[in-house]
PQR file of N, CA, C, O and H, with PARSE charges and radii, in Angstrom:
ATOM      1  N   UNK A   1     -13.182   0.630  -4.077 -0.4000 1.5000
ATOM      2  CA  UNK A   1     -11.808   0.984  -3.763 -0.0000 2.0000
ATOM      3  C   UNK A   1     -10.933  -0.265  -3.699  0.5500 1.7000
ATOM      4  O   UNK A   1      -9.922  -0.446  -4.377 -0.5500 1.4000
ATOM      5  N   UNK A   2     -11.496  -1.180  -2.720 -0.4000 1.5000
ATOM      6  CA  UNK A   2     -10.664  -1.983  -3.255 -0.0000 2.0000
ATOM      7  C   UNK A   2     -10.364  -3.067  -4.221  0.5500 1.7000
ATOM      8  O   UNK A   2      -9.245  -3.505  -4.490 -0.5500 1.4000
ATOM      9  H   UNK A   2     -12.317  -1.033  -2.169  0.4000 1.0000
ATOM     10  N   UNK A   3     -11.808  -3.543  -4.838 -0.4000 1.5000
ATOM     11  CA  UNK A   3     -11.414  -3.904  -6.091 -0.0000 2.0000
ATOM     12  C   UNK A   3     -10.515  -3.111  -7.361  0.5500 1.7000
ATOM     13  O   UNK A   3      -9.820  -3.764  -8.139 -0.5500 1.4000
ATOM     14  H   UNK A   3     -12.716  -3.187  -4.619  0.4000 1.0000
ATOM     15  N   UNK A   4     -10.649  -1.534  -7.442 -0.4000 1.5000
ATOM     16  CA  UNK A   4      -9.322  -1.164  -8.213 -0.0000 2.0000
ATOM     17  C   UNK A   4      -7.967  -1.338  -7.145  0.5500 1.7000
ATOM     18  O   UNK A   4      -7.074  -1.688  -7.917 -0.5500 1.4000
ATOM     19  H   UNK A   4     -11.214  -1.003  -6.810  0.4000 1.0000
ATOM     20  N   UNK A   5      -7.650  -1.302  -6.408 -0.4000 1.5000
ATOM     21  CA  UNK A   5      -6.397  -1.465  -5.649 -0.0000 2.0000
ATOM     22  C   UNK A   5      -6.205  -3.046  -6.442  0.5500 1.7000
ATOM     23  O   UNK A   5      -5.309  -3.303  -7.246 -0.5500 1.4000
ATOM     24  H   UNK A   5      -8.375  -1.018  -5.781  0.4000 1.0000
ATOM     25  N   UNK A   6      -7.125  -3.859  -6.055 -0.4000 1.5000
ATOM     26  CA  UNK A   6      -6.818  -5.885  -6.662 -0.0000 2.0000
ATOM     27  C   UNK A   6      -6.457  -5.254  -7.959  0.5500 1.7000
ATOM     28  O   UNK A   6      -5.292  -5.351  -8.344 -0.5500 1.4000
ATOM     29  H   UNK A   6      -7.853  -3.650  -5.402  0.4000 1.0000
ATOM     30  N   UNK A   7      -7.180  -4.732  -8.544 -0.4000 1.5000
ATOM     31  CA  UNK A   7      -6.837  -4.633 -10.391 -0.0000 2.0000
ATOM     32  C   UNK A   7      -5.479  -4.198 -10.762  0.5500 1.7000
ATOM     33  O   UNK A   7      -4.681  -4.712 -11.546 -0.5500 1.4000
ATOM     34  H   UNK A   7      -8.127  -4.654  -8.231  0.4000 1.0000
ATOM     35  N   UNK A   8      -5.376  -3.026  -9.952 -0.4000 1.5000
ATOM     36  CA  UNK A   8      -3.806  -2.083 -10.114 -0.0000 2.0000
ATOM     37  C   UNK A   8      -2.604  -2.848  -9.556  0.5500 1.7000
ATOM     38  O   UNK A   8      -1.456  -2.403  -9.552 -0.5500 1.4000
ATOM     39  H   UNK A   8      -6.023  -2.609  -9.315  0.4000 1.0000
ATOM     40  N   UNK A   9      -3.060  -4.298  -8.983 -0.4000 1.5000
ATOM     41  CA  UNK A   9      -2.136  -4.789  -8.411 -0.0000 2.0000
ATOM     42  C   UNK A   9      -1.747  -5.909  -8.964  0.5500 1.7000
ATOM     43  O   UNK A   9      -0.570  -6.268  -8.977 -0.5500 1.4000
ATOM     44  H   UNK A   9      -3.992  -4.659  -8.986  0.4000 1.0000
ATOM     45  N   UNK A  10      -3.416  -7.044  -9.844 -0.4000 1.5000
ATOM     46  CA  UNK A  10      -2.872  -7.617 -10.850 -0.0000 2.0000
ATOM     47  C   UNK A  10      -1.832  -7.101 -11.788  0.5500 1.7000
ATOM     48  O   UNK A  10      -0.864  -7.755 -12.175 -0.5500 1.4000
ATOM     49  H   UNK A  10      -4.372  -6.752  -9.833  0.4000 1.0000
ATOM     50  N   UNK A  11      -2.115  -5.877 -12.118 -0.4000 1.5000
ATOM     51  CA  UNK A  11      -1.431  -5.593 -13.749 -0.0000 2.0000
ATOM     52  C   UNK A  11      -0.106  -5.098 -13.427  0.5500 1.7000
ATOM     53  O   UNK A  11       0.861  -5.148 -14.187 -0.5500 1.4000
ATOM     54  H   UNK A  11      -2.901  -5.345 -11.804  0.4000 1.0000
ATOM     55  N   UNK A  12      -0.125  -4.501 -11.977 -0.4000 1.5000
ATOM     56  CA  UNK A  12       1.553  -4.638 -11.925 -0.0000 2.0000
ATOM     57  C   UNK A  12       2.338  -5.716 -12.132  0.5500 1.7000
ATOM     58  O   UNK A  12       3.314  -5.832 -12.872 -0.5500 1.4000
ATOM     59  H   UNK A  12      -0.911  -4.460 -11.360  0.4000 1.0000
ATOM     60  N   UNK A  13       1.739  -6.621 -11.295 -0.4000 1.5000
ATOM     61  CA  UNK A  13       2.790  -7.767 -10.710 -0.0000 2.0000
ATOM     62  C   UNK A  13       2.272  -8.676 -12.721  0.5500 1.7000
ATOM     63  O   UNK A  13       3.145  -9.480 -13.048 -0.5500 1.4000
ATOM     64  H   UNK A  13       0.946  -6.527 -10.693  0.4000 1.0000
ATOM     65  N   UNK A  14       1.560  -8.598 -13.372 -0.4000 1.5000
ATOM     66  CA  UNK A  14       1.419  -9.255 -14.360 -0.0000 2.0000
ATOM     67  C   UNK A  14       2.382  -8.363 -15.775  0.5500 1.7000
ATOM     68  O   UNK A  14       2.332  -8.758 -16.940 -0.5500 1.4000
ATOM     69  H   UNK A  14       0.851  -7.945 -13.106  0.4000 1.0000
ATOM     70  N   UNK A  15       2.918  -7.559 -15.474 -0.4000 1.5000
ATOM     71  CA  UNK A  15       3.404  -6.268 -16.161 -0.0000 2.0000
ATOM     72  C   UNK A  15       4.475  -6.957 -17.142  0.5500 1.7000
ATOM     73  O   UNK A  15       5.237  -7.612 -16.430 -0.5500 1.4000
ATOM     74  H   UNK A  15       2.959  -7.238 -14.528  0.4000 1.0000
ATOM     75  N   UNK A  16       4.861  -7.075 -18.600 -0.4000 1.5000
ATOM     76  CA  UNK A  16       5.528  -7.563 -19.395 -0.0000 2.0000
ATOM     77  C   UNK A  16       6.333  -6.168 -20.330  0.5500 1.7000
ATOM     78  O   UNK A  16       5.828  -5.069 -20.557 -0.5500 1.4000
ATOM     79  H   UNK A  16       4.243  -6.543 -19.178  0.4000 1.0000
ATOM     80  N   UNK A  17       7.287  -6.509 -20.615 -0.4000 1.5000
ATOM     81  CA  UNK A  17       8.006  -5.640 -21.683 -0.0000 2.0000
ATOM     82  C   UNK A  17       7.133  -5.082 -22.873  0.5500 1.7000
ATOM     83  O   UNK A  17       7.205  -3.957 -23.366 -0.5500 1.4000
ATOM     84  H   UNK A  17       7.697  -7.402 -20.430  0.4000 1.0000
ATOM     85  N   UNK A  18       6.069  -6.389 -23.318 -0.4000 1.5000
ATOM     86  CA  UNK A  18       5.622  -5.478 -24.344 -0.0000 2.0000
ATOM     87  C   UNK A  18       4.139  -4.345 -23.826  0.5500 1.7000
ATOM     88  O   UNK A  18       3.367  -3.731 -24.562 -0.5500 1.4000
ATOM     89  H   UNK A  18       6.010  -7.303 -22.917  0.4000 1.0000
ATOM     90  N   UNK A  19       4.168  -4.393 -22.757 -0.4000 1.5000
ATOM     91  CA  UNK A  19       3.292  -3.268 -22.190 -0.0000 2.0000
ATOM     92  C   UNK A  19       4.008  -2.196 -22.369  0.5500 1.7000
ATOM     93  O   UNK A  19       3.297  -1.312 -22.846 -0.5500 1.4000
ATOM     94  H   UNK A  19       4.795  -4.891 -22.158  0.4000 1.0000
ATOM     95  N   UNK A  20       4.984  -1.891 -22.224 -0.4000 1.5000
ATOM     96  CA  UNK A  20       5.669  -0.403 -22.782 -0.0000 2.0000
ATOM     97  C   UNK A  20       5.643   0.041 -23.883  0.5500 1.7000
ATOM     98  O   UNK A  20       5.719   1.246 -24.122 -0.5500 1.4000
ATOM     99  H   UNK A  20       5.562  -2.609 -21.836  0.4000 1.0000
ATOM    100  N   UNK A  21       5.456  -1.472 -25.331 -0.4000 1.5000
ATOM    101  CA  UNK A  21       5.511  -0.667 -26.492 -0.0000 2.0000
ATOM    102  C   UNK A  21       4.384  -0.440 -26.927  0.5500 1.7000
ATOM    103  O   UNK A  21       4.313   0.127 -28.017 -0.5500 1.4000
ATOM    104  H   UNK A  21       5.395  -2.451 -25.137  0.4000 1.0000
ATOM    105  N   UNK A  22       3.031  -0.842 -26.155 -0.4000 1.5000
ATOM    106  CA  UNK A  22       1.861  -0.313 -26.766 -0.0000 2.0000
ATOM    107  C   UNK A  22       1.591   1.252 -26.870  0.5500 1.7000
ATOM    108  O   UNK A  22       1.941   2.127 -26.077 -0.5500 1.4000
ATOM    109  H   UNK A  22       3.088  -1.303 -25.269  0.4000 1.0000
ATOM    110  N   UNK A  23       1.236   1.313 -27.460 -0.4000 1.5000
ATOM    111  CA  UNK A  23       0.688   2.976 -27.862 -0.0000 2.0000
ATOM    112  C   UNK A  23      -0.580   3.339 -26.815  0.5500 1.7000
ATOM    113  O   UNK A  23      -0.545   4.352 -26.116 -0.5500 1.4000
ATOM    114  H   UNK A  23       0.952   0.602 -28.104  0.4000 1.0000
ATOM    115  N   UNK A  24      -1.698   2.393 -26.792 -0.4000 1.5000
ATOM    116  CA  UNK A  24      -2.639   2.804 -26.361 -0.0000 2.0000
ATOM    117  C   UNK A  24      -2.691   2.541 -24.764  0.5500 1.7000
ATOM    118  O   UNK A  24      -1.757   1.933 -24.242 -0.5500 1.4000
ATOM    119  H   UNK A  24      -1.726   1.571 -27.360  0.4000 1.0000
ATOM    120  N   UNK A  25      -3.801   3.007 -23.978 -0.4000 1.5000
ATOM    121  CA  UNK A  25      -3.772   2.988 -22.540 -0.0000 2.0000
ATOM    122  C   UNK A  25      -2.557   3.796 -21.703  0.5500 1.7000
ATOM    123  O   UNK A  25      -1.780   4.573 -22.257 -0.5500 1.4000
ATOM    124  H   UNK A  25      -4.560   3.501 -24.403  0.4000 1.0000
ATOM    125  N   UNK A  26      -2.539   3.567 -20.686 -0.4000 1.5000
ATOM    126  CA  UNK A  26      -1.834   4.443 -19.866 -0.0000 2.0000
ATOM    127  C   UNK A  26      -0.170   4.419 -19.901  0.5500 1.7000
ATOM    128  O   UNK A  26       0.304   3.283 -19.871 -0.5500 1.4000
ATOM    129  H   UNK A  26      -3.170   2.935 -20.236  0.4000 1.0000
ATOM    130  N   UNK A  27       0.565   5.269 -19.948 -0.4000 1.5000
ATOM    131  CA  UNK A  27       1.947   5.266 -20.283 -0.0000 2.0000
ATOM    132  C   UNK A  27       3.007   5.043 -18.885  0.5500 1.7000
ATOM    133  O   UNK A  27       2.395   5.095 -17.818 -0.5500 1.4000
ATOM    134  H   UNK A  27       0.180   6.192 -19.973  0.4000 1.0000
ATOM    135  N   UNK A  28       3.602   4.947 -18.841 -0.4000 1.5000
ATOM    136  CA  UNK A  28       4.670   5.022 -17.486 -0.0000 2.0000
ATOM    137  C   UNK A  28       4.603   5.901 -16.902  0.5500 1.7000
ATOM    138  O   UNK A  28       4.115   5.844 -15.773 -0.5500 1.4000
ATOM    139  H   UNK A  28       4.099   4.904 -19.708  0.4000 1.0000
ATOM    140  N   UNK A  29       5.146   7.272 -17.523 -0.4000 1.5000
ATOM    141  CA  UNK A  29       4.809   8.243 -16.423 -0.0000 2.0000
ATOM    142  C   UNK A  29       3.343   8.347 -15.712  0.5500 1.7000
ATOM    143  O   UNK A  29       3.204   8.695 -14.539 -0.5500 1.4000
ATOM    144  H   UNK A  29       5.543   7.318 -18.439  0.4000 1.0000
ATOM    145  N   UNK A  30       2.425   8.047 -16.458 -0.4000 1.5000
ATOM    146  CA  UNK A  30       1.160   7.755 -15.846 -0.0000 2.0000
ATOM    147  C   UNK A  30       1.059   6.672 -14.849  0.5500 1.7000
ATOM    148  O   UNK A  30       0.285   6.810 -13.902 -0.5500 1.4000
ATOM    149  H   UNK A  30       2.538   7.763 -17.410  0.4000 1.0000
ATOM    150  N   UNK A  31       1.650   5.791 -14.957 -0.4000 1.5000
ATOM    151  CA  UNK A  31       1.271   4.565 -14.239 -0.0000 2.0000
ATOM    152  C   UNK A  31       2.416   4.683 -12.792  0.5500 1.7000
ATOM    153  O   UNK A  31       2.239   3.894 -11.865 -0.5500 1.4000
ATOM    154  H   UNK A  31       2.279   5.679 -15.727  0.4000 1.0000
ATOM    155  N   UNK A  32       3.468   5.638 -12.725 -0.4000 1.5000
ATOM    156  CA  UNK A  32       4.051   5.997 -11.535 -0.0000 2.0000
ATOM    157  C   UNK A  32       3.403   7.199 -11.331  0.5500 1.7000
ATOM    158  O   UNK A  32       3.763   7.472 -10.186 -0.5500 1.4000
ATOM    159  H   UNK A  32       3.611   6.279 -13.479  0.4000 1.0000
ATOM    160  N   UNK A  33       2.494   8.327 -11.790 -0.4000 1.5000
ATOM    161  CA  UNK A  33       1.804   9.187 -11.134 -0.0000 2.0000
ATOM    162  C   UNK A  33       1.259   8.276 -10.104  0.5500 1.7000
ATOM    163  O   UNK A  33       1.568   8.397  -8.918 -0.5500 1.4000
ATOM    164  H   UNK A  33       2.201   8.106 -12.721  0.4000 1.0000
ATOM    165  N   UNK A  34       0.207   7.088 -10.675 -0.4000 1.5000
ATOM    166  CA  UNK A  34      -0.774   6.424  -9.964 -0.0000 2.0000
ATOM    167  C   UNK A  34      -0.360   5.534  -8.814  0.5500 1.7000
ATOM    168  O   UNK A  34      -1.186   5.062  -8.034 -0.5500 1.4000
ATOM    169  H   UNK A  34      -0.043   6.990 -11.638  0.4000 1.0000
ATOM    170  N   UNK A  35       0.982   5.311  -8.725 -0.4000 1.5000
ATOM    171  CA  UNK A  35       1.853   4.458  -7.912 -0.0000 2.0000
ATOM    172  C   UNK A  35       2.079   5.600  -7.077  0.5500 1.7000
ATOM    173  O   UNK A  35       1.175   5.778  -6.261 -0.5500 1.4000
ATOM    174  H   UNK A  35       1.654   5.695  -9.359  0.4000 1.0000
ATOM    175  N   UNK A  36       2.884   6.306  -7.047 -0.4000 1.5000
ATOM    176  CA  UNK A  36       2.785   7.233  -6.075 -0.0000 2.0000
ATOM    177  C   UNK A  36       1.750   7.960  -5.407  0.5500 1.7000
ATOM    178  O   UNK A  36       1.657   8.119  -4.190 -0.5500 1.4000
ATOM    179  H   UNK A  36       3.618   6.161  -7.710  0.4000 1.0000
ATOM    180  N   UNK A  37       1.092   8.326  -6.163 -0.4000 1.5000
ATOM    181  CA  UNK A  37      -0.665   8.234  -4.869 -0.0000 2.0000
ATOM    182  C   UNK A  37      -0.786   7.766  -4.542  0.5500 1.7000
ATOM    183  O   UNK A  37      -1.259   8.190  -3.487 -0.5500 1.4000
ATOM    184  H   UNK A  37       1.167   8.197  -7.152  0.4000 1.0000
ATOM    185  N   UNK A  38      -0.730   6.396  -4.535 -0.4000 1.5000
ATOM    186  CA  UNK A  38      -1.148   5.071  -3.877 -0.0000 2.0000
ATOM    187  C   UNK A  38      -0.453   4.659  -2.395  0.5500 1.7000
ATOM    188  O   UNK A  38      -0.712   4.003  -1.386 -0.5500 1.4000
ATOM    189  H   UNK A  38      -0.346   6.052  -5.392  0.4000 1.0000
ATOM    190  N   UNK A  39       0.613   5.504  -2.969 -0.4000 1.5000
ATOM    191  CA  UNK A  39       2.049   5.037  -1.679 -0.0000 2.0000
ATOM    192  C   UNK A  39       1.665   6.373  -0.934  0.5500 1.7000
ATOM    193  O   UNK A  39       1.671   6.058   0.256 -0.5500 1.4000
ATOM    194  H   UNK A  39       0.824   6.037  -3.788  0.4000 1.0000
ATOM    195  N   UNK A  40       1.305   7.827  -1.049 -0.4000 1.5000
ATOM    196  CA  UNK A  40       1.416   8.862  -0.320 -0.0000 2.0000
ATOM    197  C   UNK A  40      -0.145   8.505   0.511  0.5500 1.7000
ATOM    198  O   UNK A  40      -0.308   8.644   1.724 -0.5500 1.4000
ATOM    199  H   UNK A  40       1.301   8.082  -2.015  0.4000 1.0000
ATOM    200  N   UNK A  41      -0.877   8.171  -0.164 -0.4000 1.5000
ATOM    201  CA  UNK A  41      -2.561   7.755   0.945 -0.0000 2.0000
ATOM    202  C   UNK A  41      -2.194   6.698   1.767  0.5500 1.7000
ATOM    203  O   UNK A  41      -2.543   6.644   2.947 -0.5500 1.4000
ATOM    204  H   UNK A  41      -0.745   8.059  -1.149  0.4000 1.0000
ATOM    205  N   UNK A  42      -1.477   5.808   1.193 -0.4000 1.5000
ATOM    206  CA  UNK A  42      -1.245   4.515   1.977 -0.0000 2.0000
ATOM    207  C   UNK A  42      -0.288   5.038   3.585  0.5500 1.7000
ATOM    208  O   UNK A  42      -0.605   4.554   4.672 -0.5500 1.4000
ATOM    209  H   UNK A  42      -1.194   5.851   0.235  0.4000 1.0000
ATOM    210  N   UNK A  43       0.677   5.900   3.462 -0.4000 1.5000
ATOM    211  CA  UNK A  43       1.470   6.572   4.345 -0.0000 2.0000
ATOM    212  C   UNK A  43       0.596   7.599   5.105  0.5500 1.7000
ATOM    213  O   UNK A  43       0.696   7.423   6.319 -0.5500 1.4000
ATOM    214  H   UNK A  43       0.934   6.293   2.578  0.4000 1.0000
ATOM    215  N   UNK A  44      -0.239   8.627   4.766 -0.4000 1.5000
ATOM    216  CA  UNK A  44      -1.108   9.235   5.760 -0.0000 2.0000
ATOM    217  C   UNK A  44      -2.406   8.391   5.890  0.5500 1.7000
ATOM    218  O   UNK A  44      -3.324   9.204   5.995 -0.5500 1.4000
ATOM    219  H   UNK A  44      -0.320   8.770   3.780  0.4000 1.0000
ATOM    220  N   UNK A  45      -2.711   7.598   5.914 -0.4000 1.5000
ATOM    221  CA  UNK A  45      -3.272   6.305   6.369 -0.0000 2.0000
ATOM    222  C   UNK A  45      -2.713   5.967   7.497  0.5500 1.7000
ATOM    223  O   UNK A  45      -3.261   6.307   8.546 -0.5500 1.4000
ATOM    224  H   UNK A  45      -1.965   6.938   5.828  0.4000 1.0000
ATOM    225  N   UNK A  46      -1.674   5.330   7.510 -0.4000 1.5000
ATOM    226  CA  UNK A  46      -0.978   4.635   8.567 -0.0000 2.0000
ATOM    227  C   UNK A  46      -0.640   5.694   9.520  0.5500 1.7000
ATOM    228  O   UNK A  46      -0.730   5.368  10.703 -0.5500 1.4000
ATOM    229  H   UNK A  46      -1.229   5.054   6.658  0.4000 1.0000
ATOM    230  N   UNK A  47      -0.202   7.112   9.214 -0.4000 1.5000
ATOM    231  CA  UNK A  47       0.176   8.140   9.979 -0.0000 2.0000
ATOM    232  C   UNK A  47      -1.177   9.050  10.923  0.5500 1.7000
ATOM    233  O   UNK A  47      -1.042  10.013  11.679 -0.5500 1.4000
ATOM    234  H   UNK A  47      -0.129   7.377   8.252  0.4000 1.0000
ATOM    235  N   UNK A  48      -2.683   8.177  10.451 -0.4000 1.5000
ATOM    236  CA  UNK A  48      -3.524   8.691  10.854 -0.0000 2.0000
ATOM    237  C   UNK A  48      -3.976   7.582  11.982  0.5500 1.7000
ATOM    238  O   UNK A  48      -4.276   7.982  13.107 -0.5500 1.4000
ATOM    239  H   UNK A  48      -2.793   7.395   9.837  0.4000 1.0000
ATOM    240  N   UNK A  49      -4.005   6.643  11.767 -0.4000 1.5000
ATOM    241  CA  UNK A  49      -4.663   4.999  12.219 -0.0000 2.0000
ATOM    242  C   UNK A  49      -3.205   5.039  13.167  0.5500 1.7000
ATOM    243  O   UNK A  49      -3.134   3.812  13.243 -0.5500 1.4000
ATOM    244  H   UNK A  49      -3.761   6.318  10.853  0.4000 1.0000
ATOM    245  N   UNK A  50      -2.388   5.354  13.692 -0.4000 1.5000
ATOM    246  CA  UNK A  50      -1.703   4.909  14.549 -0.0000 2.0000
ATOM    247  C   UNK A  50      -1.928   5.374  15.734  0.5500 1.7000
ATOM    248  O   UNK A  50      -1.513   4.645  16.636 -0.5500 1.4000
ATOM    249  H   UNK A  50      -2.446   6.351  13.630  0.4000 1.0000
ATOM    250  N   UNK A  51      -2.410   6.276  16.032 -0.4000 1.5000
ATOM    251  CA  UNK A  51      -2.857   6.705  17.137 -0.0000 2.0000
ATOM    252  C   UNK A  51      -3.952   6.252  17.878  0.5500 1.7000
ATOM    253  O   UNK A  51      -3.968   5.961  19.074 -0.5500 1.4000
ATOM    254  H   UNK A  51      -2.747   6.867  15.300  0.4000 1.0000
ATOM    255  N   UNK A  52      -4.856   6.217  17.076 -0.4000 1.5000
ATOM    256  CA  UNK A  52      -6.007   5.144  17.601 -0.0000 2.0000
ATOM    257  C   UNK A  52      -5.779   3.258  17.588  0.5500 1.7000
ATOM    258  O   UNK A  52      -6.388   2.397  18.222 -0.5500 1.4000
ATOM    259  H   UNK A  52      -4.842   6.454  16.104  0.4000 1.0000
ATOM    260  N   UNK A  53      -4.362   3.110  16.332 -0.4000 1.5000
ATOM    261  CA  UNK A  53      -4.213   1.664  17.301 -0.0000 2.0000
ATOM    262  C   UNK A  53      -3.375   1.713  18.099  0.5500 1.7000
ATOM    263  O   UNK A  53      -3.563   0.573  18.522 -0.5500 1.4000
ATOM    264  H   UNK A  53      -3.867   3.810  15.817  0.4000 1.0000
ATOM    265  N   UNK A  54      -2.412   2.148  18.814 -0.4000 1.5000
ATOM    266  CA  UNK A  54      -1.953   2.665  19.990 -0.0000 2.0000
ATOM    267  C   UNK A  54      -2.858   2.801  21.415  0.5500 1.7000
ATOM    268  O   UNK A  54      -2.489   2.556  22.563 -0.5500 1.4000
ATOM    269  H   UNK A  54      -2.259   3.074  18.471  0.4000 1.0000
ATOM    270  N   UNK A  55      -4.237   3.300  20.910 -0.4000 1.5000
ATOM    271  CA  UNK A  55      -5.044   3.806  21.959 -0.0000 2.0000
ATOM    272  C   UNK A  55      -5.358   2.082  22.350  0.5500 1.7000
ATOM    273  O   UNK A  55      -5.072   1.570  23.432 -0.5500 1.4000
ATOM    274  H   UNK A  55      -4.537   3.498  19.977  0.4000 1.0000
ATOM    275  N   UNK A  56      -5.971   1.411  21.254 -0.4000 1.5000
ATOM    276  CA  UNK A  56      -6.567  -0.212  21.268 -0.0000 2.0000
ATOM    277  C   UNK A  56      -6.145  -1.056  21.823  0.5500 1.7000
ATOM    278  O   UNK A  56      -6.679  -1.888  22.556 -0.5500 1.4000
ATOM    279  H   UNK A  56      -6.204   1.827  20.375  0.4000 1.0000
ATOM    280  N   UNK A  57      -4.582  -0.827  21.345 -0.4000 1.5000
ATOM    281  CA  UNK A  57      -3.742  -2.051  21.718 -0.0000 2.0000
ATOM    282  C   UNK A  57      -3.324  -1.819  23.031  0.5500 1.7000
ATOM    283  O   UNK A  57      -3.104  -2.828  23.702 -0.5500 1.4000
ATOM    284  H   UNK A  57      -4.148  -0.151  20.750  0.4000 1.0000
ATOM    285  N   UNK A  58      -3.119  -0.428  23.700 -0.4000 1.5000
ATOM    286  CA  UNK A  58      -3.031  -0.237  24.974 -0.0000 2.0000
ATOM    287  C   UNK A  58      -4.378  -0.471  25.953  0.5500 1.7000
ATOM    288  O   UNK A  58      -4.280  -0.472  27.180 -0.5500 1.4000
ATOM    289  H   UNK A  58      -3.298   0.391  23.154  0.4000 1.0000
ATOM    290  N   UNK A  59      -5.570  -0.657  25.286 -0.4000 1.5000
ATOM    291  CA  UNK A  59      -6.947  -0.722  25.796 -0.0000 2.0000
ATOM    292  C   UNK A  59      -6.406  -2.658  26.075  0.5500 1.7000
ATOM    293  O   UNK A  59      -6.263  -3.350  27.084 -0.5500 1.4000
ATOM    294  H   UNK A  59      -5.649  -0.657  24.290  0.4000 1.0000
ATOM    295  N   UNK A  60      -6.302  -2.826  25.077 -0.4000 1.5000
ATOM    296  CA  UNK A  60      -6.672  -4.575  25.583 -0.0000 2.0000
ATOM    297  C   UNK A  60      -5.590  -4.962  26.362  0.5500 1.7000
ATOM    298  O   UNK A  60      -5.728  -5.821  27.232 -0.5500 1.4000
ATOM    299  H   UNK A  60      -6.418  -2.265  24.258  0.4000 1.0000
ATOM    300  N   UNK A  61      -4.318  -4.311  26.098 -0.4000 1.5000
ATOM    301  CA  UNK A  61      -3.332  -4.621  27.326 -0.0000 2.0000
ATOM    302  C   UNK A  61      -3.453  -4.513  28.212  0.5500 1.7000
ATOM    303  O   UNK A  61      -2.919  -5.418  28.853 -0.5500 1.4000
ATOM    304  H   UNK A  61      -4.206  -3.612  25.391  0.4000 1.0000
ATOM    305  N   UNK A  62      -3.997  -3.716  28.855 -0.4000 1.5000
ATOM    306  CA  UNK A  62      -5.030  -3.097  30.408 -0.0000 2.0000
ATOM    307  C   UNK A  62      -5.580  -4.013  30.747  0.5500 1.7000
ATOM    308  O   UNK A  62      -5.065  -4.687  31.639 -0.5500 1.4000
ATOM    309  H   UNK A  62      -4.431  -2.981  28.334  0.4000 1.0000
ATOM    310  N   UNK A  63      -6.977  -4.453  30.119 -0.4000 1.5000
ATOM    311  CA  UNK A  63      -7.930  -5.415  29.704 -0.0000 2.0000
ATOM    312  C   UNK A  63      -6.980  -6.616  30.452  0.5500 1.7000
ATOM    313  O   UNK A  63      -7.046  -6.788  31.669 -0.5500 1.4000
ATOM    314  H   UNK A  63      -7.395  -3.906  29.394  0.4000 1.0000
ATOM    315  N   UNK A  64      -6.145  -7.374  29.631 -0.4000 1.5000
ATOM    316  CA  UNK A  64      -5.571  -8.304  29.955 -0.0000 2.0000
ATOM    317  C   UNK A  64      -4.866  -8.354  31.351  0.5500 1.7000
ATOM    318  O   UNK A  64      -4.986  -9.156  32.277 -0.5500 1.4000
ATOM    319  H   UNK A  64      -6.092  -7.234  28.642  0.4000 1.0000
ATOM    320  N   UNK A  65      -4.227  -7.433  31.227 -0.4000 1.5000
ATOM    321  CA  UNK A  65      -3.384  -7.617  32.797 -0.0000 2.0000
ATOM    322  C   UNK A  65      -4.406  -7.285  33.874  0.5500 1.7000
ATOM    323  O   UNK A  65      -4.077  -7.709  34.982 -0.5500 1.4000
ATOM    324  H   UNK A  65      -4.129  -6.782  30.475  0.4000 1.0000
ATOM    325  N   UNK A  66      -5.655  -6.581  33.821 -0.4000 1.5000
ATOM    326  CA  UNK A  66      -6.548  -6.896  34.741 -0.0000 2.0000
ATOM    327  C   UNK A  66      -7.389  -8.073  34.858  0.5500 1.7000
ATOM    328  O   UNK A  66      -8.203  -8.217  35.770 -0.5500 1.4000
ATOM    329  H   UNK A  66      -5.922  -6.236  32.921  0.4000 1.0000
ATOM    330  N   UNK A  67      -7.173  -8.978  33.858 -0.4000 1.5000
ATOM    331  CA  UNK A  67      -8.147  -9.629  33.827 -0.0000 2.0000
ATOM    332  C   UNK A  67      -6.843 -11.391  34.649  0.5500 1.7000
ATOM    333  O   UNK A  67      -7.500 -12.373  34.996 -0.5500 1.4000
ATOM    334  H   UNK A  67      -6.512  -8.861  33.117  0.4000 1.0000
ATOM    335  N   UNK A  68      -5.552 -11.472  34.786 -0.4000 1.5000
ATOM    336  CA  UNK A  68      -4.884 -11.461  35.557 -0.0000 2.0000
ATOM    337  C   UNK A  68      -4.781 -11.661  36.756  0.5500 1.7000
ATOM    338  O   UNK A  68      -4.588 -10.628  37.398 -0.5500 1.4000
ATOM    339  H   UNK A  68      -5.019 -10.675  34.504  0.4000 1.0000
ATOM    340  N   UNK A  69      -4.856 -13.028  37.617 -0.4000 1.5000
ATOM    341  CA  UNK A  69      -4.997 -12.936  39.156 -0.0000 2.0000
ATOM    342  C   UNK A  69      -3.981 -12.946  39.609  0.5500 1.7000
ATOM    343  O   UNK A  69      -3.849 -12.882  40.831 -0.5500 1.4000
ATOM    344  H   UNK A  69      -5.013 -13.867  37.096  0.4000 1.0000
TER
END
């Protein structure tokens, strides 16, 4: 997983004009299908993981101020 995330992220940020006029491999609308999945997992990700780092970060804040003389 995350070596394709590194890959999909080289070839963005490496992305040139004449990548549009090739014929072969994946087309634009394809390559924003795949961008937008990327962004909707990445968002219920974060919308899932916040609650439990909420729980953490309030755990070690505790932690700390008890630990506090």
């Amino acid at each position: 997983m995350v070596d394709g995330l590194r890959i999909l992220m080289g070839r963005a940020l490496s992305f040139r004009l004449e990548d549009l006029k090739r014929e072969e491999g994946q087309t634009t609308p394809e390559w924003a299908v795949v961008v937008a999945l990327v962004i909707a997992l990445a968002v219920a990700a974060f919308l899932v993981l916040t609650p439990v780092m909420q729980s953490v970060m309030r755990s070690i804040g505790s932690s700390i101020t008890n630990a506090l003389p």
